[in-house]
N, C-alpha and C positions, 0 to 999 in steps of 0.2 A: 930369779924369775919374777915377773910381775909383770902379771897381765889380769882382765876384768873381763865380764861380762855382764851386759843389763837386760831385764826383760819385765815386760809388763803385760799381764793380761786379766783376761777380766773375771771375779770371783766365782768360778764354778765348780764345784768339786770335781768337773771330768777333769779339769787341770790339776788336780795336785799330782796325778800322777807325772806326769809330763815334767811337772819344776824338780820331782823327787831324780827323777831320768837325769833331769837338763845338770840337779846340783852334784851328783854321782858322777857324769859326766868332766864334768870342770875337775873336781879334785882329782882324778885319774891322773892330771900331769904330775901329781906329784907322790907317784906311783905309793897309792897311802893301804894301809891294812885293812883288811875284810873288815874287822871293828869300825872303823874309821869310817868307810865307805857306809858303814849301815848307820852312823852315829851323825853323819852328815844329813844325809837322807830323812831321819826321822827331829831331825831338827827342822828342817826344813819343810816338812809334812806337817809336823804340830802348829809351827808359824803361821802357814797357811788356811790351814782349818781353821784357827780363832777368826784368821780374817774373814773366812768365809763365813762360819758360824755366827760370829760376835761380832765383828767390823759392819759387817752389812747382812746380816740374818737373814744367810742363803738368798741374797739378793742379786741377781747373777749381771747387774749392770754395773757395778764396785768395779773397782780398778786394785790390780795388788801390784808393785813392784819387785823385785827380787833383784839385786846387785848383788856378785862374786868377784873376788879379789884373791888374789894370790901372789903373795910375797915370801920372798924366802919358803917355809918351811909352814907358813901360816895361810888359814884361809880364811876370809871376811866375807860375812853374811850382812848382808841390811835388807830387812822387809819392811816395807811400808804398806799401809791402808787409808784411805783416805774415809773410813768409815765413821762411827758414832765416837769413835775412841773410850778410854777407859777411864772410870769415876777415880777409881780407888786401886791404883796399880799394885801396894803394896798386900791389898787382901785379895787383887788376882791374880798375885806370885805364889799365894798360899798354898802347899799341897791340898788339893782333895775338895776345893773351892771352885764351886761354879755356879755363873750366873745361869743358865741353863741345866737345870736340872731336868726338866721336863723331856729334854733332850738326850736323857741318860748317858752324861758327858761325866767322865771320871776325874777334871778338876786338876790333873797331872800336866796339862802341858807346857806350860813354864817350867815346873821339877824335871820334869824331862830333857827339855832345851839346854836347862841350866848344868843338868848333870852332865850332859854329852859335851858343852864349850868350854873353853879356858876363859874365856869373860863373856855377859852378856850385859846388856843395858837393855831398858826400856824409858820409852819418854810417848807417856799419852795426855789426851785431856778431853776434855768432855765435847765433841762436832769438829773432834779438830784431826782426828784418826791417832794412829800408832806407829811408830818407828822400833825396830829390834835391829841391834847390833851385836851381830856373836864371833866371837875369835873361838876358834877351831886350829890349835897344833894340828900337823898331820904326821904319824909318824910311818915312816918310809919301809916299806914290806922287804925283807931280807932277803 
């Protein structure tokens, strides 16, 4: 199987729920485990939030993209922002790091993204936004 879906809409936290819906949705063809399904979800919720939070600091005109892909046995994630992007990507992969603390932001969302994919990348820079690429195995419910 391989098939995609693209969507883009604009950074508002009423939407995270909707992408969380929309990414749950997609991997069901590949009839994957309750784990799976929650582990897609909150990938894809944490991605989101930074864009909201940090890409455009709750600026509800941002634009996010969200592409899913489904190959074989595998699901591909790509989030992009076109927001402020990120200075120092390797100290905002850091558990427990946040530029936002004022916001009592626990600093885990990458440790999170990262524990739930089978590969992630990131590629930012500073006015130029953020790209996330996550492979997600799905493993197929018995």
């Amino acid at each position: 199987m391989n098939d995609f879906v693209h969507l883009t809409f604009n950074a508002s936290s009423d939407n995270e729920q909707f992408i969380r819906t929309a990414a749950s949705a997609f991997a069901l063809r590949l009839n994957p485990t309750v784990q799976d399904i929650y582990e897609v979800k909150t990938i894809v919720s944490e991605a989101v939030t930074n864009c909201i939070i940090h890409a455009y600091e709750e600026n509800k005109e941002g634009v996010i993209e969200v592409q899913m892909s489904i190959q074989d046995d595998e699901m591909n994630i790509y989030i992009k922002d076109f927001g402020c992007g990120i200075d120092d990507i390797e100290q905002a992969m850091e558990p427990m790091y946040t530029s936002k603390p004022e916001k009592e932001r626990s600093g885990l969302g990458f440790s999170i993204m990262q524990q739930f994919s089978d590969d992630m990348t990131v590629k930012s820079g500073k006015g130029e936004g953020t790209e996330i690429r996550i492979k997600k195995k799905i493993k197929k419910e018995e």
